[in-house]
Every structure is written in structure tokens, then in C-alpha cells.
DOBA-50516 format. One record per atom (N, C-alpha, C, O, CB): x negated, y, z; atom name. Coordinates in Angstrom, 2 decimals, decimal comma. Glycine has a CB too. Example, Ala and Ser with C-alpha at 12.3 -4.5 7.8 and 13.67 -1.06 7.14 Angstrom:
<recs>
         X         Y         Z   site
    -13,19     -5,69      7,80      N
    -12,30     -4,50      7,80     CA
    -13,20     -3,30      7,80      C
    -14,24     -3,32      8,46      O
    -11,31     -4,47      9,05     CB
    -12,85     -2,25      7,08      N
    -13,67     -1,06      7,14     CA
    -12,90      0,03      7,87      C
    -13,41      1,14      8,04      O
    -14,08     -0,60      5,72     CB
</recs>
This chain:
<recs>
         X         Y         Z   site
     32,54    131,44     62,71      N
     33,75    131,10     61,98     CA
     33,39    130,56     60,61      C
     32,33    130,98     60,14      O
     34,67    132,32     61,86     CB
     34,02    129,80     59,96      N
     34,17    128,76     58,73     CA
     34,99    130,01     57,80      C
     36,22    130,11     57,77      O
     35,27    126,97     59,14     CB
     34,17    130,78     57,18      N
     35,28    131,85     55,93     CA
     34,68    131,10     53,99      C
     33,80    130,33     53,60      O
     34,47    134,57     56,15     CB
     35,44    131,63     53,55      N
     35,20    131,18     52,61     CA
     34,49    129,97     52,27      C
     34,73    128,86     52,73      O
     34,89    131,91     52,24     CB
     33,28    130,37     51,16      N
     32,96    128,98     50,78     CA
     31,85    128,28     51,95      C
     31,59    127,12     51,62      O
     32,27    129,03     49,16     CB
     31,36    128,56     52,82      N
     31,23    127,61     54,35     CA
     31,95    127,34     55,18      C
     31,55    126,74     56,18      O
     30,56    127,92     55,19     CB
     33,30    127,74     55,00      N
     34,52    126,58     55,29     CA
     34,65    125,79     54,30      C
     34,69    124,68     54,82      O
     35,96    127,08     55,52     CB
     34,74    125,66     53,14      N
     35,45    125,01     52,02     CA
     33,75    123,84     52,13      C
     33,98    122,63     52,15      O
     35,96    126,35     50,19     CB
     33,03    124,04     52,16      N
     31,87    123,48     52,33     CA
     32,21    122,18     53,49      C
     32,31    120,96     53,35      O
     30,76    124,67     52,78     CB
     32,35    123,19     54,79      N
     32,21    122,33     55,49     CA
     33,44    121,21     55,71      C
     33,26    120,07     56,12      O
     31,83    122,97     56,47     CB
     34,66    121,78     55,37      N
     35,60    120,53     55,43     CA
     35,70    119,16     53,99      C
     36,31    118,09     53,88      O
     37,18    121,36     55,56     CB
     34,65    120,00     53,05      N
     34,33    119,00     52,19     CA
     33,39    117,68     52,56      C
     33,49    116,52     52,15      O
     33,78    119,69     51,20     CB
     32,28    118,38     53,65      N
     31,81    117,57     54,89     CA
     32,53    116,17     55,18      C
     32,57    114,99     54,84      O
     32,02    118,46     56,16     CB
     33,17    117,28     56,18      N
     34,57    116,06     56,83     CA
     34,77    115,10     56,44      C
     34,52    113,99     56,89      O
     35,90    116,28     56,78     CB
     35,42    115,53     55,23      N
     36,13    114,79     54,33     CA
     35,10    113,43     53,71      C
     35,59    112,31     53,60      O
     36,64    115,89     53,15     CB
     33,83    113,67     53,37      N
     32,89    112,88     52,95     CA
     33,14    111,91     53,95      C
     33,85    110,91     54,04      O
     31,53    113,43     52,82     CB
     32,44    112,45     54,58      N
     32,29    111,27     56,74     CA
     33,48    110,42     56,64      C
     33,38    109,20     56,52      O
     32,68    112,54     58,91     CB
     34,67    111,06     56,69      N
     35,88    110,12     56,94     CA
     35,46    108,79     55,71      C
     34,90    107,73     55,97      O
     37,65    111,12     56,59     CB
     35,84    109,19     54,62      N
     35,86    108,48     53,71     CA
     34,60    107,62     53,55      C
     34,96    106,50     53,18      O
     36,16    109,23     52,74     CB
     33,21    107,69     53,70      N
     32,00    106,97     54,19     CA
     32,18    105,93     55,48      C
     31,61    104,85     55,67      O
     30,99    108,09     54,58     CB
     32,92    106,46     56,12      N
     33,34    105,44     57,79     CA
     34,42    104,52     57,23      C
     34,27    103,31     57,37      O
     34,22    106,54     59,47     CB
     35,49    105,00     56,61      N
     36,31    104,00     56,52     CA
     35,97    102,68     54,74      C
     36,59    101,75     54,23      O
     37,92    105,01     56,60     CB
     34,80    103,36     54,48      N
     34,44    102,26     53,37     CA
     34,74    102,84     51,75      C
     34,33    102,15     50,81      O
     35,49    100,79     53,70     CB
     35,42    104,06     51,50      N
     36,14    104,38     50,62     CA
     35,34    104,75     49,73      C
     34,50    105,54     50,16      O
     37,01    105,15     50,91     CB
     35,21    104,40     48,27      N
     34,36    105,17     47,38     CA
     34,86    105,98     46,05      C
     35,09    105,65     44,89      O
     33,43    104,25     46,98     CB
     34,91    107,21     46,82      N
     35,34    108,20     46,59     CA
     34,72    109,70     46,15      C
     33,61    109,79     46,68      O
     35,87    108,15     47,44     CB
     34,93    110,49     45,64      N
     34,50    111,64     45,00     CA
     35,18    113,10     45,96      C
     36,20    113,59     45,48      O
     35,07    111,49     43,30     CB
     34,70    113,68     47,10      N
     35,11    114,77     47,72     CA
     34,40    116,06     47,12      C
     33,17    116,04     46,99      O
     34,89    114,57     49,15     CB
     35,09    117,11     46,77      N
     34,45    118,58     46,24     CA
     35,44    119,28     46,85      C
     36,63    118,99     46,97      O
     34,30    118,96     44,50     CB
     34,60    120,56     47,35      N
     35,35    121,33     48,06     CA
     35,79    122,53     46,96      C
     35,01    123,08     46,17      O
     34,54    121,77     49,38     CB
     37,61    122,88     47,12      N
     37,79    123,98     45,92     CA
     38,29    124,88     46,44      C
     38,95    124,82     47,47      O
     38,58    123,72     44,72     CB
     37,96    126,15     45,60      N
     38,92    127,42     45,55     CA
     40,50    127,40     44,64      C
     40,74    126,79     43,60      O
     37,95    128,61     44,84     CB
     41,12    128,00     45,17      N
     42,36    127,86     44,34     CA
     43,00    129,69     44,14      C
     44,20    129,82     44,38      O
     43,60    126,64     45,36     CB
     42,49    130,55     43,86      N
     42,52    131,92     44,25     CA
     44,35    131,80     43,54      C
     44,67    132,99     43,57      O
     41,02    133,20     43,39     CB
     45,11    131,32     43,19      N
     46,81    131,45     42,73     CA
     47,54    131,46     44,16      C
     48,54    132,04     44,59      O
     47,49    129,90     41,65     CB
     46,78    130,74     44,61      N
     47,34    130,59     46,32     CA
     47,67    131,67     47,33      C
     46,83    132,32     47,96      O
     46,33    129,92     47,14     CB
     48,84    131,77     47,40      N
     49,55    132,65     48,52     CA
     48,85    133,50     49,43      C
     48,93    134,69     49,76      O
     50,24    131,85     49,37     CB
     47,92    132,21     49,82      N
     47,20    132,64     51,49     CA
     45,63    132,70     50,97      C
     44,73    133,01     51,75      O
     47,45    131,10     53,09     CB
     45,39    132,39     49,57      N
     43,95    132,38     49,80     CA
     43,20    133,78     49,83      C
     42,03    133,44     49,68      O
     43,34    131,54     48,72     CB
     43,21    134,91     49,92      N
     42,64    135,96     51,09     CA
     42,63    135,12     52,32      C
     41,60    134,61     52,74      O
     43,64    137,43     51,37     CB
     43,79    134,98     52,90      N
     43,78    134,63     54,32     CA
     42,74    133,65     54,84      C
     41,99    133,81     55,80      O
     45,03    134,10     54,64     CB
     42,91    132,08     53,62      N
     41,41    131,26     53,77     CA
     40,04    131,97     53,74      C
     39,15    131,83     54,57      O
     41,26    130,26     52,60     CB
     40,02    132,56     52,91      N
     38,85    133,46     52,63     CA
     38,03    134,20     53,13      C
     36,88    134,51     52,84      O
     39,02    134,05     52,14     CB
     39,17    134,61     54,43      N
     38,22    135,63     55,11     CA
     38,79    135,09     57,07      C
     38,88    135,72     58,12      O
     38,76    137,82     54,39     CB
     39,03    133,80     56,70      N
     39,21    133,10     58,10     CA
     40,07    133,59     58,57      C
     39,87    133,42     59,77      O
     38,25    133,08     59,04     CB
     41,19    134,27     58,42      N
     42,27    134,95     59,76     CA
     43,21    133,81     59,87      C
     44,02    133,90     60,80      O
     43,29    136,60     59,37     CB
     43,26    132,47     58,89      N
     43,63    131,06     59,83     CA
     43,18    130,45     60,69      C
     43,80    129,55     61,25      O
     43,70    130,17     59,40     CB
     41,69    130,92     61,04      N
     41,10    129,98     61,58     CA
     41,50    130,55     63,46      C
     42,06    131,64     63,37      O
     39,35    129,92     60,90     CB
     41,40    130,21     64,69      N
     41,31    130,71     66,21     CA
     40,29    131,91     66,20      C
     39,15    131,77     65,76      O
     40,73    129,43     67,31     CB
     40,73    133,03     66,66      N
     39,70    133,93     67,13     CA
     38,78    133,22     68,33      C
     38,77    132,09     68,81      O
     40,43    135,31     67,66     CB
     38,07    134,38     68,56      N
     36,83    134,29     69,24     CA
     37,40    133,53     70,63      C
     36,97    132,46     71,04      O
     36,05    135,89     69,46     CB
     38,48    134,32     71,30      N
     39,03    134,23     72,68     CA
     40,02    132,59     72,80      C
     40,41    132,25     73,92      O
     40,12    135,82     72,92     CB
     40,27    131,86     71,80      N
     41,03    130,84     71,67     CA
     40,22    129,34     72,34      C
     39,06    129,00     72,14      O
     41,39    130,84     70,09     CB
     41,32    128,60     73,21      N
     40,44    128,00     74,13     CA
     41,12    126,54     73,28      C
     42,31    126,27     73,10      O
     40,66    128,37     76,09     CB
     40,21    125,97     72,95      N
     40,23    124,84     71,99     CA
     40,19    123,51     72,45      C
     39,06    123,06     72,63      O
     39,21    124,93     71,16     CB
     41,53    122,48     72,77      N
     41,38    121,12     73,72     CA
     40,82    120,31     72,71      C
     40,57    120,75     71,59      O
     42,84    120,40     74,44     CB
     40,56    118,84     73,16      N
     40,86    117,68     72,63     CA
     39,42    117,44     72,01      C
     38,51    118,27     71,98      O
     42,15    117,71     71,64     CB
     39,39    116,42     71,64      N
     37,67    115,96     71,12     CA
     37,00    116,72     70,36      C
     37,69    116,88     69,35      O
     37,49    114,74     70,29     CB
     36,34    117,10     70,29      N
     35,64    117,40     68,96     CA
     35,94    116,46     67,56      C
     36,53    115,38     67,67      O
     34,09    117,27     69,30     CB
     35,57    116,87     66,52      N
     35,94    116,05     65,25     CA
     34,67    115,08     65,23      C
     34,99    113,97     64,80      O
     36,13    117,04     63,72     CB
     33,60    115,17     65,50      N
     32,97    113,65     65,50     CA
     33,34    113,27     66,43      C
     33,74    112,14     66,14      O
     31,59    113,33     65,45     CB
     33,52    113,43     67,55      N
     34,05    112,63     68,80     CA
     35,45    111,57     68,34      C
     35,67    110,40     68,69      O
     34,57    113,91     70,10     CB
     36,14    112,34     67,58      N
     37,48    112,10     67,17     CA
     37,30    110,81     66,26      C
     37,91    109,75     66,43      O
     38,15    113,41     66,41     CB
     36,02    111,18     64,90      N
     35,67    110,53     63,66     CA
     34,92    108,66     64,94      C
     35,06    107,48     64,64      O
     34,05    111,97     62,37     CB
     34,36    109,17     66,00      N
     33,84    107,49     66,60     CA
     34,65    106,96     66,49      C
     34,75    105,97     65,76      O
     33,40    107,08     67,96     CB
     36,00    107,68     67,56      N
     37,53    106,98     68,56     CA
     37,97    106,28     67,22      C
     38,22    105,10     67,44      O
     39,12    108,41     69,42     CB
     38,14    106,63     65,96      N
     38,96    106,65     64,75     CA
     38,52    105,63     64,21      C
     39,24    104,64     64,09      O
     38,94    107,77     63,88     CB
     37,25    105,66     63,75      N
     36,81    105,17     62,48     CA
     35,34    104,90     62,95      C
     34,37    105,50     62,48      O
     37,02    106,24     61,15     CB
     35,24    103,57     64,28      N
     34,03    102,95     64,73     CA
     32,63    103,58     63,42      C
     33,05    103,84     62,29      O
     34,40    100,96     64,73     CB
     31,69    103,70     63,59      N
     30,65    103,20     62,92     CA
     30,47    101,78     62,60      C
     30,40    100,96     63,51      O
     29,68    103,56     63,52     CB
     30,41    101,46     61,45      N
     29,94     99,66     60,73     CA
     28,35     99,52     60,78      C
     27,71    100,53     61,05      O
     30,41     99,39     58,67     CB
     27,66     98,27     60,53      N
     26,12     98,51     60,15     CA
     26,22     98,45     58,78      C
     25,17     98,77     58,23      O
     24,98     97,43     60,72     CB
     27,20     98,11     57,98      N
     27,19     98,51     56,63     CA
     28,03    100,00     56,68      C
     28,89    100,05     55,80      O
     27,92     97,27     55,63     CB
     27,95    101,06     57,41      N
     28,80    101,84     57,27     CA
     27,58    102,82     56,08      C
     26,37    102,75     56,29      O
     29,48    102,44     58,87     CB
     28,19    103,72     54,85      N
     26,40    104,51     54,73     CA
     25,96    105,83     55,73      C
     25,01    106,60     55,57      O
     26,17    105,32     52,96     CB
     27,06    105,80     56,87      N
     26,42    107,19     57,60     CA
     25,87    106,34     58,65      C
     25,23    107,02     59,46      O
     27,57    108,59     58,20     CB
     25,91    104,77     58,98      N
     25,26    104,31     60,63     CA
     24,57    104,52     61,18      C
     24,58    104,35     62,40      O
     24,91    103,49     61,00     CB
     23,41    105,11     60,33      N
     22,14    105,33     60,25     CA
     22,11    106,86     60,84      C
     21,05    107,14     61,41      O
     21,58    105,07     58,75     CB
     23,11    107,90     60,80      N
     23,12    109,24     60,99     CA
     23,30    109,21     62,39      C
     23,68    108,23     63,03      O
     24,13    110,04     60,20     CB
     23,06    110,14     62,78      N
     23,62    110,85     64,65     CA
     24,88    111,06     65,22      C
     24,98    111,50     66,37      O
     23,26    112,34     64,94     CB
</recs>
């Protein structure tokens, strides 16, 4: 599971990739906002699917190809 700051990490990820595929030059940082309602709840993952949750549909790089081709000027083309 993605809890705290290796969720906030990793959808800062994401977020990079998208914005690298579609050309955008841009500044992504992943934040805490502890004023937030739910942030325990982010924090310690009880948003995220338990263990037993059966998960459809592409994966998110699968999703990031269908979406947002790879370019040869893309700067991730070069990645896996």
C-alpha cells in the first residue's frame, strides 16, 4: 500500500510522466496538507483498496501509452 509520504511520492511520480509525455514544462512536488479533513485517512492509506479488492482496467502505464503515445522527443522515450 501507498501510506503517507510513499504515496505522496509516488503520485508525484505520475504526475511527472503525464506531464513529460504530453510535452509540458512544469514543476510537480508532492505535498502534505495536515489542515485537511481526511489527512490521517491519506496518511495511513484507509483510502486506498484493501488487500482483498479486485482491481479492473489497465494499469496506469498501460493507461499513460493508450493516452499519451510516447514521442522520440518525448524526455521519458528512452525509459521502459
Amino acid at each position: 500500500m501507498l501510506r503517507g509520504d510513499r504515496g505522496r511520492l509516488w503520485c508525484s511520480d505520475r504526475g511527472r510522466g503525464i506531464a513529460a509525455r504530453r510535452g509540458d514544462l512544469v514543476r510537480i512536488e508532492g505535498v502534505s496538507y495536515p489542515a485537511d479533513p481526511d489527512h490521517a485517512l491519506y496518511q495511513s492509506g484507509a483510502l486506498l483498496p484493501g488487500p482483498g479488492a479486485t482491481l479492473a482496467g489497465p494499469t496506469f502505464d498501460e493507461w499513460l501509452d493508450a493516452t499519451f503515445p510516447r514521442r522520440a522527443e518525448s524526455p521519458d522515450a528512452a525509459s521502459p
